[in-house]
C-alpha positions in Angstrom: -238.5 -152.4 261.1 -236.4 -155.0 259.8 -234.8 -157.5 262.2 -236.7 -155.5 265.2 -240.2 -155.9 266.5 -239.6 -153.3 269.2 -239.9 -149.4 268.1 -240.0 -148.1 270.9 -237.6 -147.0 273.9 -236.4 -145.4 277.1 -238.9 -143.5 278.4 -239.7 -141.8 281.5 -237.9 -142.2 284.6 -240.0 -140.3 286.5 -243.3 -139.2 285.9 -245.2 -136.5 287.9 -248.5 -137.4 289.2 -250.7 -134.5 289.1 -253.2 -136.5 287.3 -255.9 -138.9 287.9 -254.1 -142.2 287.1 -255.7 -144.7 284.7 -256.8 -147.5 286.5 -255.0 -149.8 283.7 -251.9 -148.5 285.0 -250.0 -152.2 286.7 -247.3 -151.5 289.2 -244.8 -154.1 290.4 -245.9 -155.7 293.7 -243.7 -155.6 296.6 -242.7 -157.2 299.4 -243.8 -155.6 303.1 -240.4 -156.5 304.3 -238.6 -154.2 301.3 -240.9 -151.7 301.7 -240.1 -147.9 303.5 -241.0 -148.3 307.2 -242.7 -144.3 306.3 -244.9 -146.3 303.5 -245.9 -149.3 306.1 -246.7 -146.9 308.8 -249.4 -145.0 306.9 -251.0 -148.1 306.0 -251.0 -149.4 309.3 -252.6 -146.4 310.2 -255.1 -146.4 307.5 -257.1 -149.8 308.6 -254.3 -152.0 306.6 -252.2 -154.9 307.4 -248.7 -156.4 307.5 -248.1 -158.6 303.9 -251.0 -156.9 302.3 -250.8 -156.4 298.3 -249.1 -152.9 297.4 -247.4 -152.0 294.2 -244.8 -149.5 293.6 -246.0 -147.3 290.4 -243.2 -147.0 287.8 -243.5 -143.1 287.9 -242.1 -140.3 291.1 -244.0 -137.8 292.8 -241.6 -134.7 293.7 -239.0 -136.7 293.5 -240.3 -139.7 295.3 -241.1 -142.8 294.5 -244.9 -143.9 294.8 -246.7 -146.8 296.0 -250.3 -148.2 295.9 -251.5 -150.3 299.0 -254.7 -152.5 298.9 -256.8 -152.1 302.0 -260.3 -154.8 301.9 -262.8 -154.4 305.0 -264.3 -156.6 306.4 -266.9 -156.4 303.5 -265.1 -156.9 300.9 -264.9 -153.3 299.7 -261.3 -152.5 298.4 -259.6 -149.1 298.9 -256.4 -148.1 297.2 -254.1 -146.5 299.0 -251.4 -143.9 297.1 -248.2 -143.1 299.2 -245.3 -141.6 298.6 -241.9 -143.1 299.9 -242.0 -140.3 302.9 -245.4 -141.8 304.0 -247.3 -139.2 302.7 -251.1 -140.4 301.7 -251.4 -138.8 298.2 -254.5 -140.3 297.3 -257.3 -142.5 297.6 -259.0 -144.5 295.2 -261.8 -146.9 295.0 -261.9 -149.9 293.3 -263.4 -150.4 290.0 -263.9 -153.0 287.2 -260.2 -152.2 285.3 -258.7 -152.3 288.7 -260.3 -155.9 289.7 -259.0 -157.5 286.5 -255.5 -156.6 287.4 -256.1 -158.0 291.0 -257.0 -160.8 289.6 -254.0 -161.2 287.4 -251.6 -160.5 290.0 -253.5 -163.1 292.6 -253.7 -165.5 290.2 -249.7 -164.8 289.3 -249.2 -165.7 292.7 -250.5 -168.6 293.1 -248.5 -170.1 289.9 -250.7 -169.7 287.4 -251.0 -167.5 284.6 -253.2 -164.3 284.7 -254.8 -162.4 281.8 -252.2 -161.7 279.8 -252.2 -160.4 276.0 -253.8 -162.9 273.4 -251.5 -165.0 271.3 -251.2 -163.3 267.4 -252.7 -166.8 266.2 -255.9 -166.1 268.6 -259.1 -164.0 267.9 -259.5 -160.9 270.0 -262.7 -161.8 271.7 -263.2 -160.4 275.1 -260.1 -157.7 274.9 -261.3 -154.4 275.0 -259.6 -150.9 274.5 -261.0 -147.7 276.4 -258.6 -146.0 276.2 -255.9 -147.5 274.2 -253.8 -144.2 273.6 -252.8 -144.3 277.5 -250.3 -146.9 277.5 -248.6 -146.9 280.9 -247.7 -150.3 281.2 -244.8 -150.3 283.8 -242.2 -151.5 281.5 -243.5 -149.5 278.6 -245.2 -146.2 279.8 -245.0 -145.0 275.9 -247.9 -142.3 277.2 -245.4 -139.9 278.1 -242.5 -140.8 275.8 -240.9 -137.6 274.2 -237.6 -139.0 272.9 -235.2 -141.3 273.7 -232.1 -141.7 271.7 -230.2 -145.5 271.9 -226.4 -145.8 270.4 -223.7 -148.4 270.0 -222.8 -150.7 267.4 -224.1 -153.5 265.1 -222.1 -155.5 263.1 -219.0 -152.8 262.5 -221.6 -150.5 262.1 -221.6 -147.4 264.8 -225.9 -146.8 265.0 -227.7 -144.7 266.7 -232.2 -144.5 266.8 -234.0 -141.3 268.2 -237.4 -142.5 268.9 -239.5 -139.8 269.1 -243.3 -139.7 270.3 -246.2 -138.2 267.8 -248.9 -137.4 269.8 -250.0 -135.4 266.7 -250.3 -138.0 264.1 -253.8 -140.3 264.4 -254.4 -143.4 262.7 -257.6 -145.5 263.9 -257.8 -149.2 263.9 -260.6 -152.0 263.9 -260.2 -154.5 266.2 -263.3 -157.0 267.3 -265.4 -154.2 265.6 -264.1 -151.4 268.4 -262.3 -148.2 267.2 -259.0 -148.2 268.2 -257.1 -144.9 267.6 -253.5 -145.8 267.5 -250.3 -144.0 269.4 -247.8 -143.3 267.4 -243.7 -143.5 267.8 -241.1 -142.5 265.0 -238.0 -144.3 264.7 -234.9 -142.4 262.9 -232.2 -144.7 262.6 -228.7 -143.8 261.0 -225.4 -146.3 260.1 -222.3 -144.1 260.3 -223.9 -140.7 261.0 -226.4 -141.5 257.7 -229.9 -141.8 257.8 -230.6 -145.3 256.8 -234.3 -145.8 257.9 -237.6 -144.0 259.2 -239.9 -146.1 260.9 -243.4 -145.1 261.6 -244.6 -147.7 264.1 -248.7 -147.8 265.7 -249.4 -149.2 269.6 -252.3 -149.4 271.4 -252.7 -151.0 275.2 -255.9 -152.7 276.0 -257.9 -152.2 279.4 -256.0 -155.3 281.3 -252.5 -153.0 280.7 -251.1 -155.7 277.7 -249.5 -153.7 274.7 -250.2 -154.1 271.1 -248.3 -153.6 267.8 -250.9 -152.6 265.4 -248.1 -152.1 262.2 -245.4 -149.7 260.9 -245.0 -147.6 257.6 -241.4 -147.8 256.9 -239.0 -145.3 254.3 -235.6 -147.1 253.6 -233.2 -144.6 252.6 -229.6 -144.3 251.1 -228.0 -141.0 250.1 -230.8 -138.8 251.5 -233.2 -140.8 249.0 -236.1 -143.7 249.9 -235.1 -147.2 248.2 -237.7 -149.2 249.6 -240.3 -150.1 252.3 -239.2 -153.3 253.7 -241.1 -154.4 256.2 -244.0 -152.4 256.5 -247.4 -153.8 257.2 -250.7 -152.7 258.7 -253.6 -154.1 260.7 -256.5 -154.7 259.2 -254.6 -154.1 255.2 -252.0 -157.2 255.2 -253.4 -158.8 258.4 -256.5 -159.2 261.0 -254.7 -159.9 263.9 -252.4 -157.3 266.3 -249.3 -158.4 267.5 -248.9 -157.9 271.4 -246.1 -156.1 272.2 -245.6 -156.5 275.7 -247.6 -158.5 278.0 -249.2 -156.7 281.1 -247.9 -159.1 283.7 -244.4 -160.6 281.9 -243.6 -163.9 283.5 -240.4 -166.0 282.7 -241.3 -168.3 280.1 -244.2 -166.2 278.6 -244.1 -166.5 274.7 -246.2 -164.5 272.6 -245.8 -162.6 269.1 -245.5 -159.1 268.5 -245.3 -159.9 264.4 -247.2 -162.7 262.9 -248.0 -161.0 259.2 -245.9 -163.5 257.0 -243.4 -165.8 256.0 -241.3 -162.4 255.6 -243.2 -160.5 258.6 -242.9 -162.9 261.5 -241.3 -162.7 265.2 -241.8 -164.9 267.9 -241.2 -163.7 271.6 -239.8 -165.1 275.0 -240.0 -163.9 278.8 -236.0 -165.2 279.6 -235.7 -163.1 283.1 -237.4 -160.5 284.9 -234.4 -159.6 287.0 -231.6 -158.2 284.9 -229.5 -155.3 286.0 -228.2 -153.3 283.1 -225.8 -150.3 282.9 -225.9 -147.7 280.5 -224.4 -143.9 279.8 -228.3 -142.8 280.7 -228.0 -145.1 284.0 -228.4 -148.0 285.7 -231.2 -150.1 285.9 -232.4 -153.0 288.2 -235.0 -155.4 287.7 -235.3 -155.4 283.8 -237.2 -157.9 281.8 -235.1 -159.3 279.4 -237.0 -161.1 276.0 -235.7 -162.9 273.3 -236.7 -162.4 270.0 -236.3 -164.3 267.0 -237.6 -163.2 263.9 -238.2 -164.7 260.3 -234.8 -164.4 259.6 -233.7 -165.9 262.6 -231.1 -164.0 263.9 -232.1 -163.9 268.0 -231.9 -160.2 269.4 -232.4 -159.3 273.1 -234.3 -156.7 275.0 -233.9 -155.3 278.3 -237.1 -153.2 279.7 -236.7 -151.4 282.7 -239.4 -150.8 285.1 -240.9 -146.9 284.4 -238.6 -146.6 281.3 -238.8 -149.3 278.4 -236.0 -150.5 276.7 -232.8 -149.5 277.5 -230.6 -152.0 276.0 -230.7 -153.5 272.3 -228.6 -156.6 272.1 -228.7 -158.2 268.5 -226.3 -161.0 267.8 -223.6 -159.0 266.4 -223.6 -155.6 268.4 -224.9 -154.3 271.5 -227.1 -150.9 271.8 -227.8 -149.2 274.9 -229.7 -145.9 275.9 -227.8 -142.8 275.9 -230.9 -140.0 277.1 -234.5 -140.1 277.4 -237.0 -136.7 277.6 -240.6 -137.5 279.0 -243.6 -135.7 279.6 -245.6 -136.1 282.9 -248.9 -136.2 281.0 -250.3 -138.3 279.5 -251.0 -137.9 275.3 -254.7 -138.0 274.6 
């Protein structure tokens, strides 16, 4: 989509969990003094300890919010604990290889350094794998169980509105690092005055460490009911070799990375700028939103706002600004 890397929007709020979570699913960690006194009680009880690593999932059960608490013994041998904000033990988990490699990240994001996070669009691919690269429930973009989220306000003099709507129907596979990588699939509809004006057919995929990829986009340009054009389109593997990455899995301030690196036309470079923006919209308000730059080939620098368990929920190019208006979610995921 011209002058936007991001397709894809405000999604769930709240997701039910009467599923067996993927283990690629990152929370946010927490302190133990913010925590629910119901939530630090349980893992007391449970064999844990004050300051130890817990997450809260960007997703509600009943209602409540849900968190994830690390327990080791004295062998090494992690347990995760799932609570609700009530202190109700919802389930326990034990750890496995997806789940280390997030530990990892997050202990090594503590300690200042960098964990894995998403290759750059001007590196090979080695080492990244996809499992199950449909189930994208990275916190700040849990597109698995998007149904449609529509975004309005104004660009230019322009009044705009996009409904992004998921299309859990429509497959398209990929080959990436000689894997199969079936695609997930998000339409944009986006209309200048109450018009049509374009219809964006955009592909994702999220690898096993939770990072988000942009795989390409079929796009329709239209004027008076009629297509004029495909501006922007490209595809993986057809016009280039590389993904873009999306989102990373563990956004940092200061993380830069490239969600479209096709051509001199195709190109957008990406920034972390904070990861602790409040934003207000007619859908709600929002704390703790990661807010990127983007600059694309053109230039003209556009801002995103990501909020944890929902996605983007503000659009602000340099001449408008476009916030969420509703989101509908599912609370399963598409397979």
């Amino acid at each position: 989509m011209k002058n936007k890397t991001m397709t894809v929007a405000g999604l769930v709020a709240g997701v039910a969990l009467g599923l067996i979570l993927p283990s690629s699913f990152a929370g946010l960690a927490q302190k133990w003094d913010e925590l629910p006194n119901a939530v630090k009680e349980t893992i007391l009880a449970k064999g844990g300890k004050e300051g130890g690593h817990v997450d809260k999932e960007g997703f509600k059960k009943d209602g409540k919010a849900v968190y994830e608490a690390e327990l080791k013994d004295k062998d090494g041998v992690v347990t995760d604990l799932v609570i609700t904000e009530d202190g109700k033990l919802i389930e326990t988990k034990h750890d496995d290889a997806a789940d280390k490699a997030t530990e990892k990240a997050d202990a090594a994001a503590k300690k200042g350094k960098k964990g894995k996070t998403a290759k750059s669009a001007k590196t090979n691919m080695t080492g990244v794998k996809f499992s199950h690269p449909r189930d994208i429930t990275n916190p700040y973009l849990p597109l698995a169980y998007l149904t449609q989220d529509i975004l309005e306000g104004k660009e230019g003099a322009a009044k705009v509105r996009t409904e992004r709507t998921a299309k859990p129907d429509v497959r398209k596979t990929f080959t990436i690092n000689g894997q199969s990588v079936e695609a997930l699939v998000v339409e944009d509809r986006d209309y200048e005055e109450g018009q049509l004006a374009e219809v964006a057919t955009d592909y994702f995929a999220q690898d096993d460490d939770g990072n988000v990829y942009y795989l390409g986009e079929d796009v329709d340009e239209i004027k008076d009911g009629k297509v004029i054009g495909h501006d922007g389109a490209w595809m993986l593997g057809k016009d280039t070799q590389i993904p873009g990455v999306l989102f990373p899995a563990h956004p940092q301030v200061g993380d830069k990375f490239e969600s479209e690196a096709v051509s001199k036309e195709i190109h957008e470079g990406d920034e972390v700028i904070s990861i602790s923006e409040t934003v207000v919209t007619p859908a709600g308000t929002y704390n703790n939103c990661v807010k990127i730059k983007e600059t694309p080939a053109d230039g003209k620098i556009e801002y995103k706002y990501f909020a944890p368990g929902v996605g983007v929920v503000r659009e602000a190019p340099d001449d408008g600004d476009i916030l969420m208006t509703s989101h509908k979610s599912t609370s399963s995921l598409v397979k």
